[in-house]
C-alpha positions, 0 to 999 in steps of 0.5 A: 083535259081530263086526267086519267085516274091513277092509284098513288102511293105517296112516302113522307119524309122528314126534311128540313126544307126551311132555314126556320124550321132547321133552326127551331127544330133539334138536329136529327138523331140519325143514330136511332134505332133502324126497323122495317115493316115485314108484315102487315101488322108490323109484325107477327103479333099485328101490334103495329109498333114500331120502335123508331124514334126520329119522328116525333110530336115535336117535329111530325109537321116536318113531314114532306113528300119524298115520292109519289108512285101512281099505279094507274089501277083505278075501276070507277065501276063502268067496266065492272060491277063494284069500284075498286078502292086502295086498301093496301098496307106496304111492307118494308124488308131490306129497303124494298117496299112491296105493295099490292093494287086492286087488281091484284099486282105485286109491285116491288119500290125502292123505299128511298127513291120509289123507283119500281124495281120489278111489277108482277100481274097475276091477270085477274079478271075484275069485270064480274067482281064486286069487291076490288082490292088488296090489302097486303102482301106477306114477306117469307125467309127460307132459312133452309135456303142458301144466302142468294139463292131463288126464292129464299125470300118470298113474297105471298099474296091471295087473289081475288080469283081464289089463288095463292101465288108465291114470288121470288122477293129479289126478282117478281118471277113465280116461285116454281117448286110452289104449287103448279108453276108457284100458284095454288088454286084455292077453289078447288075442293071448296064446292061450287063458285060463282063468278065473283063469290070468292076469293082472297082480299086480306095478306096470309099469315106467316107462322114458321114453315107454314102459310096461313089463309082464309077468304073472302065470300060474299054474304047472303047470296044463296044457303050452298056458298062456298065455305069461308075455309081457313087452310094452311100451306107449305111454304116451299111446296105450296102442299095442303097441311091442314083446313079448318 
């Protein structure tokens, strides 16, 4: 029998699964330092840095499967023009994984467990694209709002169709006061498109307030594309503040 294609996130932990390796292997310090990956880079810097410390060269061959999640959002190319293919890299804020498939779903895990918490399908038509994947999503604070409130924390993510959609972080739903119903077209105003000539593959940039993006656009295809314009948004309201 013949099984269905999936994309799978697979999350390493490190066990002591044989009496041996407990014993040659020091205890683990679980006093070390605690960090999270809130942003595609690890942080605003994109150094990807991390300060833990109970991984280590002397016990990385501890490492075993704690999870696998499958996505089932798999494109071999017959339905569509180019193959999909899982560029994605997870951020981690407050125990929660987020990540992004190739046809654009923002999906919320359990970091401990990958229990799906929530699973939001913007509905982009992939069957005229060529390029197939996501590479991130970025994760926002409203320190102006209040602690619980909706859409304090928010998770941004371009599309492959040319939009920017902001998520409550807790709950998946569209942030309402973003944009039109929590989405910015960024077609408009960037002259004529062609179907599949662009859109957004990579997770915008965070600085302060402010939501930063650019594009993707498919090369050498005829001299009057669209223009790779990188703008910047408002992060509660979604308003145009600049494009270079």
């Amino acid at each position: 029998m013949s099984r269905r294609p999936s994309l799978s996130l697979a999350l390493f932990a490190l066990l002591c699964v044989l009496p041996t390796a407990c014993h040659r292997a020091a205890p683990l310090d679980f006093s070390g330092p605690v960090a999270g990956w809130p942003s595609y880079g690890g942080g605003p810097g994109g150094m990807r840095y991390s300060p833990l410390t109970q991984v280590t060269p002397a016990n990385v061959d501890g490492l075993h499967i704690a999870w696998i999640y499958r996505s089932h959002d798999v494109f071999d190319g017959s339905t569509t023009l180019g193959k999909s293919s899982f560029e994605d890299t997870p951020i981690l804020v407050d125990r929660t994984l987020y990540i992004c498939t190739p046809k654009n779903r923002v999906i919320a895990l359990d970091a401990e467990t990958g229990r799906e918490r929530w699973s939001y399908d913007p509905h982009v038509d992939v069957s005229h694209l060529y390029v197939i994947n996501c590479r991130g999503v970025s994760h926002w604070r409203d320190a102006q709002a209040p602690a619980g409130s909706a859409c304090r924390d928010r998770i941004f993510e371009g599309t492959l169709d040319g939009r920017l959609i902001a998520l409550d972080a807790r709950t998946g739903r569209p942030c309402p006061g973003f944009g039109a119903g929590g989405s910015v077209d960024l077609t408009d105003g960037i002259g004529d498109i062609q179907p599949g000539e662009y859109g957004v593959t990579s997770p915008p940039a965070i600085l302060g307030d402010r939501v930063i993006t650019g594009s993707m656009v498919l090369d050498n295809r005829r001299v009057d594309a669209p223009g790779g314009v990188v703008r910047a948004f408002d992060a509660r309201s979604g308003a145009l503040l600049w494009a270079w």
